[in-house]
C-alpha positions as a Python dict, from the first residue, in 0.01 Angstrom:
ca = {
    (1, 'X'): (0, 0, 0),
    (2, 'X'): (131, 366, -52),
    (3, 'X'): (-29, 635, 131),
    (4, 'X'): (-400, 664, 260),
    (5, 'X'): (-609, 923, 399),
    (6, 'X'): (-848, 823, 679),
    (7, 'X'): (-1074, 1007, 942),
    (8, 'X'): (-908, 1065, 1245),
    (9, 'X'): (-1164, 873, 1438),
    (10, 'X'): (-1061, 631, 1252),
    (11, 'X'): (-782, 527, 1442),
    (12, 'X'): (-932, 539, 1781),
    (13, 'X'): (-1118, 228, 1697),
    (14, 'X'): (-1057, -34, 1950),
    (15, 'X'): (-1293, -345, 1864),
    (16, 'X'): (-1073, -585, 1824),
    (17, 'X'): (-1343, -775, 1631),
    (18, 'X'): (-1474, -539, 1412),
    (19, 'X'): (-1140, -308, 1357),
    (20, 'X'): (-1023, -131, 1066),
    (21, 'X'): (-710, -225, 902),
    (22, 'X'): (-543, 111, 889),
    (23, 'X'): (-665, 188, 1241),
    (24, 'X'): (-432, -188, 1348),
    (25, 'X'): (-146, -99, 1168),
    (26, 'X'): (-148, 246, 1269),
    (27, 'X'): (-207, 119, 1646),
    (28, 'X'): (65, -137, 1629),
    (29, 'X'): (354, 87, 1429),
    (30, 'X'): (338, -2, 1114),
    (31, 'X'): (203, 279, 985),
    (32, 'X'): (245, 689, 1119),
    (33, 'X'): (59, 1027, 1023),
    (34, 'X'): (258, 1208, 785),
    (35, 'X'): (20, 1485, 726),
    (36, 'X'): (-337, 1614, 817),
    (37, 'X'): (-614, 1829, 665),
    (38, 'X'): (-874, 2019, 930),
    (39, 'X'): (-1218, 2141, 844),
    (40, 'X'): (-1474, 2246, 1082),
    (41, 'X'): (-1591, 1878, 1247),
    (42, 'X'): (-1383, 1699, 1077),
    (43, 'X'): (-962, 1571, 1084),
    (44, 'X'): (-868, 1393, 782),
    (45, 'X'): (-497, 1257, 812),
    (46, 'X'): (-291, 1093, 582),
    (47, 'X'): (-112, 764, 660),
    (48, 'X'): (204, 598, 535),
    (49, 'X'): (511, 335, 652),
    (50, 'X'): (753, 581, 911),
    (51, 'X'): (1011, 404, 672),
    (52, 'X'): (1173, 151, 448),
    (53, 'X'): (1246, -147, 745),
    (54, 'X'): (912, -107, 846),
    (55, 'X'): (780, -155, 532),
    (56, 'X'): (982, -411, 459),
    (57, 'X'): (961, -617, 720),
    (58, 'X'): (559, -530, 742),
    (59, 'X'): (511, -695, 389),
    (60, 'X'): (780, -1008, 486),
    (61, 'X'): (498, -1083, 725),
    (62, 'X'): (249, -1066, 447),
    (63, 'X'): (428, -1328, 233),
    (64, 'X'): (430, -1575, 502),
    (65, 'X'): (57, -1518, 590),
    (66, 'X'): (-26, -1572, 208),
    (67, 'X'): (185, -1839, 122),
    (68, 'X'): (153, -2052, 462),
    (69, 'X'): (511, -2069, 508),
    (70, 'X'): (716, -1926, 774),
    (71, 'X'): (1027, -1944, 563),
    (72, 'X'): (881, -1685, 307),
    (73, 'X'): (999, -1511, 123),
    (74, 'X'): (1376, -1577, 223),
    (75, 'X'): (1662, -1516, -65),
    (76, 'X'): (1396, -1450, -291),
    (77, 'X'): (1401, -1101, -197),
    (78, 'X'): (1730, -999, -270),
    (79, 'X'): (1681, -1243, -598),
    (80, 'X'): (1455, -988, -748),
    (81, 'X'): (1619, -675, -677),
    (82, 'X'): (1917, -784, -885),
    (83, 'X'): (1665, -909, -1149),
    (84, 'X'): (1516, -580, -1178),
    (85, 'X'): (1852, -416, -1157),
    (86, 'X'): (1957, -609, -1463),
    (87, 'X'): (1639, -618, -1625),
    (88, 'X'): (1636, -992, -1640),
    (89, 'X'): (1277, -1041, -1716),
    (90, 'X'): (1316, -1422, -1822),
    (91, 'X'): (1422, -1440, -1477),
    (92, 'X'): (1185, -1273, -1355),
    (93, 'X'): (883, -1503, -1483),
    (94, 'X'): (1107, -1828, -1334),
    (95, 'X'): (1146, -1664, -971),
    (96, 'X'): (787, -1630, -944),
    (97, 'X'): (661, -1941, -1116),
    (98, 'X'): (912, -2135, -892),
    (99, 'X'): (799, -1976, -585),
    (100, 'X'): (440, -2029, -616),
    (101, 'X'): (521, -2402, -701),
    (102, 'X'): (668, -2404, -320),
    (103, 'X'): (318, -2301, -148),
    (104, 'X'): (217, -2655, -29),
    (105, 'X'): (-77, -2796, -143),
    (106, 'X'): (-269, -2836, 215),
    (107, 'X'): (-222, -2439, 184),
    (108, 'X'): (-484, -2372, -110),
    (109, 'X'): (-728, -2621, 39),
    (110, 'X'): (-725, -2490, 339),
    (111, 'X'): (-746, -2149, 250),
    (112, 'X'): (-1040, -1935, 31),
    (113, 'X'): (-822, -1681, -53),
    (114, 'X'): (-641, -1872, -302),
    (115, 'X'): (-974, -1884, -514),
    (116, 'X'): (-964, -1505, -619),
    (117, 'X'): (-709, -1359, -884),
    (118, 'X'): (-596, -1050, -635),
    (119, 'X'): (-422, -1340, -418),
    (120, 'X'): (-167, -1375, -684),
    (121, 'X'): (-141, -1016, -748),
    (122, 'X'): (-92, -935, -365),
    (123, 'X'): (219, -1195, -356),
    (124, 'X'): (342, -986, -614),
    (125, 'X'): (291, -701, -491),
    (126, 'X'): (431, -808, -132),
    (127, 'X'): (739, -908, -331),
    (128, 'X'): (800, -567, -451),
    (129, 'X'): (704, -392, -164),
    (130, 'X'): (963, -606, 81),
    (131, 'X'): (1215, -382, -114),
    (132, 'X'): (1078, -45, -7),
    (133, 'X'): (1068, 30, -408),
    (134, 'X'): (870, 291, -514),
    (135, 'X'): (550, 118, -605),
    (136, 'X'): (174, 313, -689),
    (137, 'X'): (-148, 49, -670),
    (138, 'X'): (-431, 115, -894),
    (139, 'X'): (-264, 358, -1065),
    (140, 'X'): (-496, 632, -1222),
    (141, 'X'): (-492, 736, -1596),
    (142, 'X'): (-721, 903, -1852),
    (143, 'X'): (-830, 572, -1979),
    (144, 'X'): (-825, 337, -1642),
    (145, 'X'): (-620, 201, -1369),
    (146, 'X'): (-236, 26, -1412),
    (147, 'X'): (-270, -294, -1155),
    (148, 'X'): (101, -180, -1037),
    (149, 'X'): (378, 56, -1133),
    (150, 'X'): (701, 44, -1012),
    (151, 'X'): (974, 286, -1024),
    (152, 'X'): (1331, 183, -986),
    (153, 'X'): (1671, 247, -1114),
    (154, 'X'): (1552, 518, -1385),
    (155, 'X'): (1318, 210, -1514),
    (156, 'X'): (937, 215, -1512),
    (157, 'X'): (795, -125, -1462),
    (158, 'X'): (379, -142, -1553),
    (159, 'X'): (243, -460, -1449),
    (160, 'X'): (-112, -616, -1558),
    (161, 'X'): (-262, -907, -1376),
    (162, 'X'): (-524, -1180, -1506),
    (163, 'X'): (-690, -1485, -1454),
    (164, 'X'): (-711, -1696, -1759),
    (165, 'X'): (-957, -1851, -1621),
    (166, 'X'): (-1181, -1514, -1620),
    (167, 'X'): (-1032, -1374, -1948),
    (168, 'X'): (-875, -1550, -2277),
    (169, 'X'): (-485, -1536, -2282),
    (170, 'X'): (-257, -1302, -2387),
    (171, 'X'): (-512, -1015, -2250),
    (172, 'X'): (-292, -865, -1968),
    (173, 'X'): (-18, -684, -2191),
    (174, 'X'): (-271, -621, -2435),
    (175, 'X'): (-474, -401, -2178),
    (176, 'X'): (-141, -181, -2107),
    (177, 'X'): (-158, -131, -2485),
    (178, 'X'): (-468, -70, -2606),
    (179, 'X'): (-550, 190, -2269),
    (180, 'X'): (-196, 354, -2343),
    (181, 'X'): (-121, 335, -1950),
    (182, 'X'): (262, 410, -2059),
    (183, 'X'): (132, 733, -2198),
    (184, 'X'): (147, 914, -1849),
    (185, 'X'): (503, 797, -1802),
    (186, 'X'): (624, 920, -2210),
    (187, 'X'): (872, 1230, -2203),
    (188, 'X'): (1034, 1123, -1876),
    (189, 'X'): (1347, 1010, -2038),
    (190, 'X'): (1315, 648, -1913),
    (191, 'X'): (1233, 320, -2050),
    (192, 'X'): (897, 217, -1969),
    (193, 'X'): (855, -182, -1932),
    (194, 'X'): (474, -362, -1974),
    (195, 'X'): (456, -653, -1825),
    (196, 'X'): (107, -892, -1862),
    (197, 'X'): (173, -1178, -1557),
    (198, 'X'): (-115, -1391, -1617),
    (199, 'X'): (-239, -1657, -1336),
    (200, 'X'): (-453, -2009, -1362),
    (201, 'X'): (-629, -2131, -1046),
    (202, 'X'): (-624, -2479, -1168),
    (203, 'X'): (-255, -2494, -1198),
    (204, 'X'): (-162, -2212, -928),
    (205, 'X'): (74, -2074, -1093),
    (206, 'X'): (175, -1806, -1335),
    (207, 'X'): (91, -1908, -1682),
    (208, 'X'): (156, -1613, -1900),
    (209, 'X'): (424, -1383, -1856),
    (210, 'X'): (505, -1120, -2113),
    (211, 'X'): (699, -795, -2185),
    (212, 'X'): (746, -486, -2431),
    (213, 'X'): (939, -232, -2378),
    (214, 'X'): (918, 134, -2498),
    (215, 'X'): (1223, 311, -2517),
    (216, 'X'): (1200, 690, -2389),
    (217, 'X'): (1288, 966, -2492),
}
């Protein structure tokens, strides 16, 4: 997640039972007030990680919640920075098929969560987000919403997620292209990378993994 503006009674919710997510991270450290916004009756603040570690090791929790292993996500971390750093995108695909193929069985039988396609993305995304990169969810442009950007090393990374289950192959990096979400990031002076990860329920795994990249100018 990158920042989030909540209600400041937000966070003085104490039902353990019923209790907002933001308010339990916020409560427990994960998360401080970086800014605020007062009207009469009414404190909005906006939230976000106090820094990198905390992020980091935030989202390492994540990972082993969603994967059912306490071992998660280990090397694999450091793995992908110096895949992104070299652009090794071949590499990329075989990190994350090979992890997902380590999520015991038991795991997805015992757990509902593996029957929705944001599951996958949210490994992902964990992934990314144990580095403290520079990562915008849902990000907005004239024509839609980019699942995930990332911004590292003078690179721009635009990642699509699907379920070929839900939608026919091949449709995630055709979505980046026929909505233009690279147009937003043109004229920057960096190379812009789309990336369609595609996902199958039935084999729990990534399926479909493929990239084009735009050179910048």
């Amino acid at each position: 997640m990158g920042d989030c503006n909540v209600l400041a009674t937000l966070l003085s919710t104490f039902d353990v039972d019923n209790i907002p997510v933001e308010a339990l991270l916020w409560q427990t450290g994960y998360l401080t007030i970086a800014d605020f916004w007062q009207i009469p009756g009414r404190l909005d603040l906006t939230l976000k990680y106090p820094n990198r570690e905390v992020q980091s090791s935030l989202n390492d929790c994540l990972l082993q919640s969603l994967t059912g292993s306490p071992s998660a996500p280990g090397q694999q971390i450091s793995r992908l920075y110096r895949l992104l750093q070299t652009r090794d995108f071949a590499g990329l695909q075989a990190l994350f098929h090979a992890f997902f193929a380590t999520i015991p069985h038991d795991w997805y039988r015992k757990n509902a969560l593996s029957g929705f396609e944001g599951y996958y993305a949210s490994i992902f995304y964990s992934h990314f987000a144990a580095l403290g990169l520079d990562i915008q969810l849902e990000d907005t442009t004239n024509h839609g919403r980019i699942d995930m950007a990332v911004l590292f090393d003078g690179h721009v990374f635009l990642f699509e997620f699907k379920e070929v289950e839900l939608v026919p192959e091949g449709k995630a990096l055709q979505q980046i292209k026929d909505r233009g979400y690279a147009d937003k990031y043109l004229g920057h002076g960096e190379p812009v990378h789309l990336i369609g990860v595609e996902f199958s329920k039935d084999a729990r795994n990534v399926v479909g993994f493929e990239v084009e990249t735009l050179a910048n100018s």
